[in-house]
C-alpha positions in Angstrom: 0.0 0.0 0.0 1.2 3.5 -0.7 2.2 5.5 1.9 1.0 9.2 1.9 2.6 11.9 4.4 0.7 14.8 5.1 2.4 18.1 5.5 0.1 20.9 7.7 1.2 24.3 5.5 -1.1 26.6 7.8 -3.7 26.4 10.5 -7.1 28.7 10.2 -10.0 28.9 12.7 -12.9 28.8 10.9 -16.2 30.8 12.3 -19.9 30.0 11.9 -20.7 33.0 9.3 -24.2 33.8 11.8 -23.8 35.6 14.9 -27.1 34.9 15.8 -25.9 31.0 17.3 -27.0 30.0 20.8 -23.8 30.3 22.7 -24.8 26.8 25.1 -25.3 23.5 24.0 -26.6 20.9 26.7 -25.3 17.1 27.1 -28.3 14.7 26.5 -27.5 12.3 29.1 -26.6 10.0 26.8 -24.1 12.5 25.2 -22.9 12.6 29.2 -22.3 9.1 29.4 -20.5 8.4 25.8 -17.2 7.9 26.0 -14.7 10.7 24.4 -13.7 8.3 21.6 -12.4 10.3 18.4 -13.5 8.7 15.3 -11.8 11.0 12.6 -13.2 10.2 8.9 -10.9 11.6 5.6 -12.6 12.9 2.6 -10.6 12.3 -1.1 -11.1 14.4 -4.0 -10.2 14.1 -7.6 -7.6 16.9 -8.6 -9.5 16.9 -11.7 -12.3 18.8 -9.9 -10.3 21.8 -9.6 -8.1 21.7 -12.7 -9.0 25.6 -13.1 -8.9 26.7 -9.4 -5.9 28.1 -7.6 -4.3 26.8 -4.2 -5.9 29.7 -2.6 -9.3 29.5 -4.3 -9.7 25.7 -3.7 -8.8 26.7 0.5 -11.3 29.6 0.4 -13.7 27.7 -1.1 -13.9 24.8 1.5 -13.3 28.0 4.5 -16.5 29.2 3.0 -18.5 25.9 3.0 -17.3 25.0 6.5 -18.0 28.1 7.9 -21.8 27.5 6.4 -21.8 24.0 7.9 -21.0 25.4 11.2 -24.6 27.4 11.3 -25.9 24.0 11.6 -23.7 22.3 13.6 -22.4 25.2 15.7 -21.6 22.7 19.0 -18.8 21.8 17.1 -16.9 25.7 17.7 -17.3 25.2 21.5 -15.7 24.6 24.1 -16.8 21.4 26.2 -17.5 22.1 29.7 -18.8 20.1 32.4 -22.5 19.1 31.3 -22.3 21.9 27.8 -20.5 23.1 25.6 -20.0 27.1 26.2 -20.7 27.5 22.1 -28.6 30.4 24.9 -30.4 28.0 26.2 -30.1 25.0 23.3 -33.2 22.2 23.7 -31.8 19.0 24.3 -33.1 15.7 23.5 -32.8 13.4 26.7 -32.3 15.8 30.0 -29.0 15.9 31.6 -28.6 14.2 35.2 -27.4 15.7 37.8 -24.4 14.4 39.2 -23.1 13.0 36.4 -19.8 14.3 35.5 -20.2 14.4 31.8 -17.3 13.2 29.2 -15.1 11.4 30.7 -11.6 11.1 29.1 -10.7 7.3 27.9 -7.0 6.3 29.2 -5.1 6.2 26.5 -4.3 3.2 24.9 -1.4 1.7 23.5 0.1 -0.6 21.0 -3.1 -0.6 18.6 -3.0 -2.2 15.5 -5.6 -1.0 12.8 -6.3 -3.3 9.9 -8.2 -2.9 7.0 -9.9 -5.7 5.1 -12.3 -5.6 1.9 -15.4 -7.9 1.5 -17.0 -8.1 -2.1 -20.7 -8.1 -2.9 -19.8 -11.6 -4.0 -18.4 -12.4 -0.8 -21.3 -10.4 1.3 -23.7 -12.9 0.0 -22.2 -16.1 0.6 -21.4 -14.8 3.9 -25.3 -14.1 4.6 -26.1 -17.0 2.9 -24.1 -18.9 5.5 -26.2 -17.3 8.0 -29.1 -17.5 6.5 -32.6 -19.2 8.3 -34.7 -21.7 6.9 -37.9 -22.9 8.1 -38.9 -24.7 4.3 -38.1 -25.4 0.7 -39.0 -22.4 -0.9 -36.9 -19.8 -1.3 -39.6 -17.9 0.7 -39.1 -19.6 3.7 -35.6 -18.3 3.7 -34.6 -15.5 6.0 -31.3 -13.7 5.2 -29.6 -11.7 7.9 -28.4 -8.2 6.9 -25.0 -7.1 5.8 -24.2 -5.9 9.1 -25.6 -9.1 11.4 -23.5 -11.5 9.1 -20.1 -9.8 9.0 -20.4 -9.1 13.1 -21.1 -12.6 13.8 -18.4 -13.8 11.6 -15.8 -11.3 12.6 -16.6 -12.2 16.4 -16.4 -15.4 15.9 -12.8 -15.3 14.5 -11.9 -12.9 17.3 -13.0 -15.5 20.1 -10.7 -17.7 18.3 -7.7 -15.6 18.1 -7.9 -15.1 21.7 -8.2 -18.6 22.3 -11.0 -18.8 24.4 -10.5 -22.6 25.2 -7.7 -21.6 27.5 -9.7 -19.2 29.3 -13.0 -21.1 30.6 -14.2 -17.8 32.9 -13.7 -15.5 29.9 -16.6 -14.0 28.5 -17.1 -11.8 25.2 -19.3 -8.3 24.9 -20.5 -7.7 21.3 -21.5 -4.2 21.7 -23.6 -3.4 18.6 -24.4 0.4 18.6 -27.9 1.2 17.3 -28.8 4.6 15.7 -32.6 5.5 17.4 -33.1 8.6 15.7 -36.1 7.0 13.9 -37.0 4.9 17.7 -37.6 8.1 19.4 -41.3 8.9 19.9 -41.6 11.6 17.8 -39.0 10.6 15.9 -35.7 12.8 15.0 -34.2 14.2 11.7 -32.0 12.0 10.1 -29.1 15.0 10.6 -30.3 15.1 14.1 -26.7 16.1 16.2 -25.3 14.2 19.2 -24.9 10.3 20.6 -28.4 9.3 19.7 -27.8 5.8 19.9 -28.5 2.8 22.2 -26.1 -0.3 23.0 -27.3 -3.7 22.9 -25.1 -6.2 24.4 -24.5 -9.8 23.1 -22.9 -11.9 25.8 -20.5 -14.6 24.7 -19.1 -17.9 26.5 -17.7 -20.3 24.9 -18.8 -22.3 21.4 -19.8 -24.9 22.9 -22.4 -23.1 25.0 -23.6 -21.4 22.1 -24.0 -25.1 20.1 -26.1 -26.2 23.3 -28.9 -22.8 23.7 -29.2 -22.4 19.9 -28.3 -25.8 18.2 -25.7 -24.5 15.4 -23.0 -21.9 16.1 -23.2 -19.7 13.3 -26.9 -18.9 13.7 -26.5 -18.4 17.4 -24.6 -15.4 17.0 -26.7 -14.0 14.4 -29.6 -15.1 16.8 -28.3 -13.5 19.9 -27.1 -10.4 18.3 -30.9 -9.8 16.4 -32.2 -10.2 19.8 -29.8 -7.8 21.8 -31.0 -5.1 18.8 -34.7 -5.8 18.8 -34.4 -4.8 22.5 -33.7 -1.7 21.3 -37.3 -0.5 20.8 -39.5 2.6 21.6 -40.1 1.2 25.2 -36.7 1.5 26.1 -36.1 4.6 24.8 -39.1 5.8 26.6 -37.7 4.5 29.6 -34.6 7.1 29.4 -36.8 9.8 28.3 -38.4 9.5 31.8 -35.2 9.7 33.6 -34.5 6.2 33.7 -30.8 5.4 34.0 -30.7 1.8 32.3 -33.1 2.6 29.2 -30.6 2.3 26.6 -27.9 -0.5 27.6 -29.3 -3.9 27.0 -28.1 -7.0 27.7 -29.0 -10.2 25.7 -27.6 -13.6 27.2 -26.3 -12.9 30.7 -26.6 -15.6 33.2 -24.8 -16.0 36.7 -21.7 -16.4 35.5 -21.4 -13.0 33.1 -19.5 -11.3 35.1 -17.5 -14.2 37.4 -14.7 -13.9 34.7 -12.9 -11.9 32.9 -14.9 -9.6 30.5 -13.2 -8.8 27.0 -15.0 -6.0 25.0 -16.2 -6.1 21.1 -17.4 -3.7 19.4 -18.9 -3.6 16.1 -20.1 0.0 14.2 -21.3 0.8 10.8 -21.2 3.9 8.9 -23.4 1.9 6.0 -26.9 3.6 4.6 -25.0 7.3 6.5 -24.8 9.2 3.3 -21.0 9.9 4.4 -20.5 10.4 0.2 -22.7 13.6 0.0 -20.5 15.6 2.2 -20.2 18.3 -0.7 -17.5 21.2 0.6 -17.7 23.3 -2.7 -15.8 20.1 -5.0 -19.0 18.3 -5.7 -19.1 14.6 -4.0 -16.3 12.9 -2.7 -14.2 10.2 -4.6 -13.6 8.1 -1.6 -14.2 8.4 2.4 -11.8 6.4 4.9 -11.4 6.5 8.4 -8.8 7.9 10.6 -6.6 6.5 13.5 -9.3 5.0 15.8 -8.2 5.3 19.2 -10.1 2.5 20.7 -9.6 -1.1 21.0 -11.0 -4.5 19.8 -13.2 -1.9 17.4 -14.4 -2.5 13.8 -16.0 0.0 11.7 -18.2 -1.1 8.3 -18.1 1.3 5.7 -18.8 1.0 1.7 -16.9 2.0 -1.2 -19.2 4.4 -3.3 -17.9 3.6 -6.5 -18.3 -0.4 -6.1 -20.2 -2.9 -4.0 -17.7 -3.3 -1.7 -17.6 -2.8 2.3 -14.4 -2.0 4.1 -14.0 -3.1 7.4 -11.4 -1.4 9.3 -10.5 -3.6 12.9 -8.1 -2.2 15.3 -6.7 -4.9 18.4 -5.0 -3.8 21.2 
């Protein structure tokens, strides 16, 4: 793979162009209990765009477009404070708690490896197919996971057995499976709506063998526990935080007396799939191609597509 260094020629604040912004932005509580995780993403553009355009045309041109961006998404030109960011009186979506003391940092963590790997249309469907549910001949009786379900139970399932499970008996796996509830929420939110509006459902995982005795075949039983950690995550539970209740949006599928006996190793699979992360337009029209930064967290993957074929990239990172 090519290597690319990146030179920074200059540094520019760049201003909402209205002075008309609310200078507070409250914390949801669920924006007070996310983690402070950094997930950077990197836009590409075809030079061809801007054949005609100077060096300092193309850089006004995207100070101009991010400055309008900003109107909408002024929180971001703040500064974060305890519970808000000091950026009047901005609604919120989920009340902040008292007592809560709002983003708290992540230690940092060391010796990451990021990996990327690519998965083909071609390859997407055999792996659904794989996973896929059959309760009769027909082909209508068949019931094909999603994109995301099949490449989470199969990348889970290889990370159990890298970690070699077997030698750990007590050692039990989290598949945290972040859900976007912008549509869950009674009335539901804009699609653009800004701030952690997700819940977590968490699969719970022993060992294969347990997973052969409660479900009958491996490979389903992951799909199966994971589509029933996510169903949890309905307009009952998100009601449930809306009233102030503190475990509305963590769920829990497959915990027993022994979850939490043993060592508990952390999973968590993301995707930026169906975002429309390709019509960021800055002024140069649509992007080419949209990666992902350095992501400072561990034992993460992140699903994303390639707009110009049916690919998904799935970048993994292992601490």
């Amino acid at each position: 793979m090519m290597k690319m260094d990146v030179e920074v020629i200059s540094r520019d604040i760049i201003k909402p162009t209205s002075t008309s912004l609310p200078d507070h932005y409250k914390f949801s509580y669920i924006d007070q209990l996310s983690p402070s995780s950094y997930l950077p993403l990197i836009y590409y553009y075809t030079s061809s765009l801007d054949h005609k355009l100077s060096k300092n045309e193309i850089s006004n041109r995207l100070k101009s477009s991010l400055s309008q961006v900003l109107n909408r998404y002024y929180p971001l030109v703040g500064i974060v404070q305890k519970n808000f960011i000091d950026s009047k009186n901005g609604t919120t979506l989920i009340p902040p708690k008292d007592g809560v003391d709002g983003k708290s940092d992540l230690p940092p963590e060391k010796n990451i490896t990021l990996k990327r790997f690519v998965f083909t249309d071609s390859k997407l469907s055999a792996l659904k197919a794989k996973y896929v549910v059959t309760s009769g001949s027909a082909e209508s009786s068949r019931t094909y996971p999603s994109r995301y379900k099949s490449l989470s139970s199969f990348i889970m399932r290889r990370f159990m057995a890298s970690t070699e499970i077997k030698k750990e008996p007590q050692r039990r796996y989290m598949l945290c499976s972040p859900v976007n509830i912008r549509k869950i929420i009674d009335p539901p939110l804009a699609d653009d709506s800004f701030g952690n509006i997700v819940g977590d459902p968490i699969s719970t995982v022993s060992s294969e063998n347990d997973i052969k005795v409660e479900e009958g075949n491996y490979d389903h039983g992951l799909v199966n526990k994971l589509t029933r950690a996510i169903s949890k995550i309905n307009k009952d539970c998100v009601k449930k935080v809306q009233d102030g209740k503190l475990d509305g949006l963590v769920v829990w599928e497959g915990v027993d007396e022994n979850t939490f006996k043993g060592e508990m190793v952390n999973f968590v699979c993301t995707s930026y799939c169906g975002f429309p992360i390709y019509e960021a337009d800055f002024g140069w029209g649509r992007p080419a191609w949209v990666s992902s930064g350095d992501i400072a967290c561990n034992n993460t993957t992140i699903f994303m597509e390639i707009l110009i074929f049916e690919f998904v990239i799935m970048m993994f990172t292992l601490l």
